[in-house]
N, C-alpha and C positions, 0 to 999 in steps of 0.2 A: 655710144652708150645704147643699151637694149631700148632703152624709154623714150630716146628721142624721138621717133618716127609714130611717137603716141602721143605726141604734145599737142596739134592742131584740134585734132578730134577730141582730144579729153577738153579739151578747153572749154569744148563747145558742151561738151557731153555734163561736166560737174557743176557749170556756173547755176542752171536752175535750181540742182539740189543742196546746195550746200546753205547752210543755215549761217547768216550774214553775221557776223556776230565773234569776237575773238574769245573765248575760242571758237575754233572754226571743228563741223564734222561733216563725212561725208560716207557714206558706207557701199564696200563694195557690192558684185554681185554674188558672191562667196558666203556672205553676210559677213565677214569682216569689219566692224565699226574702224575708221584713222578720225581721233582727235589731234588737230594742232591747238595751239596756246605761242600764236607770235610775242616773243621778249628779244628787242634787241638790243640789249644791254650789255651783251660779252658776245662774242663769234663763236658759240658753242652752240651744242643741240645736247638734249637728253631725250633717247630713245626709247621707248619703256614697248614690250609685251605684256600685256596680261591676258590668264585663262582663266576662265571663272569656273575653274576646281581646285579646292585645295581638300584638307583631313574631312570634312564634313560629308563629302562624298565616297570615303571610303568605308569598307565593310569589315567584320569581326574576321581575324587572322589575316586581313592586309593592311591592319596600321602601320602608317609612316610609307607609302608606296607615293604616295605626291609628291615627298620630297625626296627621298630614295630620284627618282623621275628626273627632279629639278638636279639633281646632281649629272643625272647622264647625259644632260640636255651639250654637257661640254665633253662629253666622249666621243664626238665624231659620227659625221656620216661620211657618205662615200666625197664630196668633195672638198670636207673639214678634215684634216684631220684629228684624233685624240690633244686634248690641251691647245689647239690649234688655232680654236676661235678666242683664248684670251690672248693670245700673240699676236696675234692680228690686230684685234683692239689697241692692247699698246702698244703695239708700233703707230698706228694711227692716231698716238700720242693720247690716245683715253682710257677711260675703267670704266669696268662692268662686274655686275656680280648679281645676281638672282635671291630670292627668299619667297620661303610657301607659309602659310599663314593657315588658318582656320579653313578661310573663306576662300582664297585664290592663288595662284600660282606668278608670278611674276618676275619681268629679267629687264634688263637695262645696261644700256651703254650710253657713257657722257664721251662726248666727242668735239674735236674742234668742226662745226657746222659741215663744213668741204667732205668732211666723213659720212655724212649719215646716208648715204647711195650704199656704202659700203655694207652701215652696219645692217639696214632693211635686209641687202642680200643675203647674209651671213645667217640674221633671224628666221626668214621664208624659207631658207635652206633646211632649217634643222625642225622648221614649223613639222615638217612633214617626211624629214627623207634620215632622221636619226637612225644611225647603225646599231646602236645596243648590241653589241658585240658580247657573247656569254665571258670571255676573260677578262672585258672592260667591267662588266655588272659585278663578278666576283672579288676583285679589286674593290671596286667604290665602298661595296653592301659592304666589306671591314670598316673602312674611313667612315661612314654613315654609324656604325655599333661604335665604333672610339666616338666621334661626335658626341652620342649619345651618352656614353660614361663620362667624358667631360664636361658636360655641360649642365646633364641633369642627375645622372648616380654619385657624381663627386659633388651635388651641389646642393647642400641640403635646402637651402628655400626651394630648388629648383624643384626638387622631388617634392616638399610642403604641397605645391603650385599642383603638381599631377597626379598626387593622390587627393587632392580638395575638389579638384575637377571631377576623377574617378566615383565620389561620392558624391560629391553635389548633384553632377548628373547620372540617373539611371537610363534614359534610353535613346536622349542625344547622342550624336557623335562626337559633339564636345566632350565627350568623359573620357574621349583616348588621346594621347600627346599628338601634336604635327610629327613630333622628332620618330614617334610609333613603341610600342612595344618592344623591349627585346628580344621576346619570343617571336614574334609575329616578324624581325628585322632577322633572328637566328635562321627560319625558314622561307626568307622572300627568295626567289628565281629570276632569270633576265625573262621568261614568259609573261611574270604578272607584270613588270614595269611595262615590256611591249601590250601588252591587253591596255592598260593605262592612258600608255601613250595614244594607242590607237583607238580608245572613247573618246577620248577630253581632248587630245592635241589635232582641235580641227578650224580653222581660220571661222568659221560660226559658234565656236565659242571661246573668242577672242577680241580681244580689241586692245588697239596701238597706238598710246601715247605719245604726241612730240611737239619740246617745248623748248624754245629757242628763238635763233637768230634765224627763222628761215619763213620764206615764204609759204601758204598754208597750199594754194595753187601747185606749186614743185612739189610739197608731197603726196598732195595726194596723187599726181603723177608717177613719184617714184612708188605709191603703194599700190598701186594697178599693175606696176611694170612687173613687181617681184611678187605681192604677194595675191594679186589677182590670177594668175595660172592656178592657184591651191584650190583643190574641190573640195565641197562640202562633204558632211555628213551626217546623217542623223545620229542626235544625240540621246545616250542615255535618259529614259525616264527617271525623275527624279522627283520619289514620293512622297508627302508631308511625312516630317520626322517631328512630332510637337513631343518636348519634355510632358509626364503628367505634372498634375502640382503637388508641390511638395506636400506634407501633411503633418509637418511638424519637424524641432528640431534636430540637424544633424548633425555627431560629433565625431575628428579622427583625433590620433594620437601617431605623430612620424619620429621615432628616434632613428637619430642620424648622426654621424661625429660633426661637431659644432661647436664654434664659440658661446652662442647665446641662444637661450630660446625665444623662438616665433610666436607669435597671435597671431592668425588669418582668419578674418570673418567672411563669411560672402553669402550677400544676400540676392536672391533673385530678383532681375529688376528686366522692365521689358525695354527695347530698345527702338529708335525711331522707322516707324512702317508709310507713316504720313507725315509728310514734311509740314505740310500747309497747318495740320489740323490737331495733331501730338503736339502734347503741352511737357508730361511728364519729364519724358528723358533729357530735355533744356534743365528742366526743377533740377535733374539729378544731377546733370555738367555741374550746374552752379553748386550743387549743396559739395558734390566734390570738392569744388576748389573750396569754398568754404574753411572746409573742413582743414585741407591741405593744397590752396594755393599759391602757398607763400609762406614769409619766415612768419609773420605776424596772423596766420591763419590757426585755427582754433586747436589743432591737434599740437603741430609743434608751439604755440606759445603755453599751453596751458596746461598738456598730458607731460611734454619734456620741459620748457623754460622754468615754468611757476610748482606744478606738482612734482616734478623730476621722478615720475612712475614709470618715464619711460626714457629707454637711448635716443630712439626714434619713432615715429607715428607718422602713419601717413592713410590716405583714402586715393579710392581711383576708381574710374568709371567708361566705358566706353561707349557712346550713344548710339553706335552703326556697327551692325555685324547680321549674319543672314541668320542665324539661331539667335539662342536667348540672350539676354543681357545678366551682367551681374555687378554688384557694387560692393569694392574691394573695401577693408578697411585691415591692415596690418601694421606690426609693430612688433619692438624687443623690448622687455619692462628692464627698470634700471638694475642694479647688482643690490640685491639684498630684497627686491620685489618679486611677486609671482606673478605668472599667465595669467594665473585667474585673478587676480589684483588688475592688471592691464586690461584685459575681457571686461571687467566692473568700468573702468575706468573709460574704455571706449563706448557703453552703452548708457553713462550717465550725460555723456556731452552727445550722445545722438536724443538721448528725453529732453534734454536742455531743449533740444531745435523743435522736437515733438511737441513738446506743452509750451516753450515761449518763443518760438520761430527766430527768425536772424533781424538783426538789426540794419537799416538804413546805410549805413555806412561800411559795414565786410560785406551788405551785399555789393554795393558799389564799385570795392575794389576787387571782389571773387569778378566781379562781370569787364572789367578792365582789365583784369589778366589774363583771363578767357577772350578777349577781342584780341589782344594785343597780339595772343600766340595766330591766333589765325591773321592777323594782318601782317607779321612777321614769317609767315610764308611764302607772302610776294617776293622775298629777296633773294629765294633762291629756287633756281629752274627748278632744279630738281626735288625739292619740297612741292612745287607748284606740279609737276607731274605726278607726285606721289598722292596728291590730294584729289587730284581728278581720278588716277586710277583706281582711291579704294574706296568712294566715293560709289564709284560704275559698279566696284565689287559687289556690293550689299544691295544694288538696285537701285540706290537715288541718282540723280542724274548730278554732273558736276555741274552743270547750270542751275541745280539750288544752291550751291554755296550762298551764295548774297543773305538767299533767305535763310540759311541756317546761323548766317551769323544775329539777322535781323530778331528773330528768335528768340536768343539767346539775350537780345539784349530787350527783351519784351521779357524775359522773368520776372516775376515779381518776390517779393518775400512771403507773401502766400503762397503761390508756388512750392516754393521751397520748403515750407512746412508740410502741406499736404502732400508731398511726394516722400520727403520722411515720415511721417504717419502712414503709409498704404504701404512701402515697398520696406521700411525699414522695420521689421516684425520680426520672431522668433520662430514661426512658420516656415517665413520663407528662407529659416538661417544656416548654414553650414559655417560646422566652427571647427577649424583647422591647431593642432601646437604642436611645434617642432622642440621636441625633447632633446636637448644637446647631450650626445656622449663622445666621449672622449677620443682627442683627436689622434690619428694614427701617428707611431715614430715620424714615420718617411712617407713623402709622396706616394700615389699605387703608379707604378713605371709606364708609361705609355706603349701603346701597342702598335702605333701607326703615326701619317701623319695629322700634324692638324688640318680640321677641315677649313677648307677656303670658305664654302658655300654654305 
């Protein structure tokens, strides 16, 4: 093996730097961050990439060029070939598959443990030496446009979701899809994905996940061996993009072919920058669940169960992302009720919380459902990979975890009220409804295949 003959010295070389502590990290001289997370509970590894770009770093006419990216990442370089490195994987009896987000780009392979030499090499290979082949990109960039008609043109909440964004935000990058434009997807090039690749795809801005059956020692051995040769780069400046604030209410209208019509509200809400010292966006976890963390939670027992004004009701909220935050509240009103019935209806049980806060008791069990999910993460690697890497995404370290559950479980039901009085306002509101029309005869025929990726 290449690595062997760098085991004495690294031994000697990583033991003062590494931070004693499971998980373990240690970073190259590349700037390359290798996190492990020892679990020896099954003979497997999960090996994760992440780049810390995803849509938010893209510019006006190359929406959707991160994940366009993330698709060629599996068209081969000179020692992979096309489709090459998912064959490899499962033969090596495991799966992988990638997804680009907002905030980051991301790829992973679950292996049985005796694999993960393999899959390192496979990763540093394409870290840097991708072909983008022009009749590979022409190929994909279709698969990429059908993706996008099935997923969000056939899908009408999908479409709700990206024109709510388009309007919510003016001069975030949040206001264009990950999936991109189809204009901006009708005239992409294998140049702009190579420009792409060749900002962002550079081992300093990166860092590599792995959480398993292995010793933290062996990898970071095997991550010197592969992906220590990789030279840095300077990366793209990358300048505050701040939303201004809103300055009053905002409304769309999406007809779409549909069963039922949408309510989407969304209000602007900020998200955690300090772990230690941010109070808010814990209030906002909890008033989520609240709201809808369960059957017996306020929207479904009381908007569907007892007032039956709606089919379904839900809220939702994300605390960590590198841009703004916002807090979802959506729903379908029952048959024979209106949007604006539902709209009345979701804005009387957020004045409920406003003028007489939550009780003793739903806060108790919003905050036990909210622990339970983050302690039900430990059971599996790869939840526990995915938690450290989007954790890293957004800038907080996965060595807050502890405290971000601690936190959470420090809300109070003050809290919870003053975070719905400041963020839940008519200011800060974009009100979304999907106008159901009528549904087509026949499917629209598909043009290619489904995407994997």
């Amino acid at each position: 093996m290449r690595c062997t003959r760098l085991i004495p010295l690294l031994s000697l070389l990583l033991a003062p730097l590494l931070v004693q502590a499971n998980p373990f990290e240690y970073q190259l001289a590349n700037g390359l961050r290798v996190i492990v997370k020892e679990d020896r509970r099954a003979p497997t590894a999960v090996h994760m990439v992440w780049y810390r770009v995803g849509s938010i770093d893209e510019k006006n006419g190359l929406t959707g060029v991160a994940h366009l990216l993330e698709h060629m990442m599996f068209k081969g370089t000179p020692n992979v070939g096309p489709g090459e490195f998912n064959r490899r994987v499962a033969a090596a009896g495991g799966r992988d598959n990638a997804f680009t987000n907002r905030d980051y780009t991301a790829y992973f392979q679950q292996t049985p443990k005796e694999q993960l030499e393999e899959m390192m090499r496979l990763e540093a290979d394409r870290m840097r030496h991708l072909s983008l082949d022009p009749k590979e990109f022409a190929q994909e960039i279709k698969v990429v446009m059908e993706e996008r008609r099935m997923r969000t043109d056939d899908q009408p909440q999908a479409l709700l979701f990206e024109q709510m964004n388009a309007v919510a935000f003016q001069a975030h990058p949040y206001r264009a899809p990950v999936i991109g434009w189809m204009n901006d997807l009708e005239n992409m090039t294998a140049e702009d994905a190579r420009d792409w690749y060749d900002r962002w795809y550079v081992p300093n801005n990166a860092y590599v996940v792995v959480v398993g059956d292995v010793d933290h020692d062996a990898v970071f051995r095997l991550a010197e061996a592969y992906y220590g040769p990789l030279a840095p780069r300077a990366l793209p400046v990358r300048k505050p993009q701040e939303e201004p604030a809103q300055l009053g209410m905002r409304r769309l209208l999406v007809k779409a072919p549909a069963e039922l019509p949408v309510v989407l509200m969304a209000y602007k809400a900020p998200v955690i920058r300090d772990v230690a010292n941010d109070v808010d966006p814990y209030a906002l976890e909890m008033l989520s669940a609240i709201l809808d963390g369960h059957e017996g939670a306020r929207f479904p027992k009381r908007l569907v169960k007892e007032q039956r004004i709606a089919v379904n009701a839900g809220a939702g909220y994300d605390s960590t992302s590198r841009g703004p935050g916002m807090f979802f509240v959506q729903g379908s009103p029952s048959a024979g009720r209106t949007p604006a019935e539902l709209e009345a209806a979701f804005r009387a049980e957020i004045v409920r919380i406003q003028q007489h806060g939550v009780d003793a008791d739903e806060l108790a069990r919003a905050r036990a459902q909210l622990i339970a999910g983050e302690i039900y993460k430990l059971d599996s690697m790869f939840a526990q990979a995915m938690e450290i890497g989007q954790l890293e995404s957004v800038g907080i370290s996965y060595r807050d975890n502890t405290r971000l559950i601690d936190k959470l479980k420090a809300v109070t039901a003050a809290d919870v009220q003053t975070a719905a009085r400041r963020y839940l306002n008519d200011d800060a509101l974009t009100v979304g409804v999907l106008d159901p029309q009528p549904l087509p005869s026949a499917p629209r025929p598909r043009s290619g295949p489904a995407p994997r990726h």
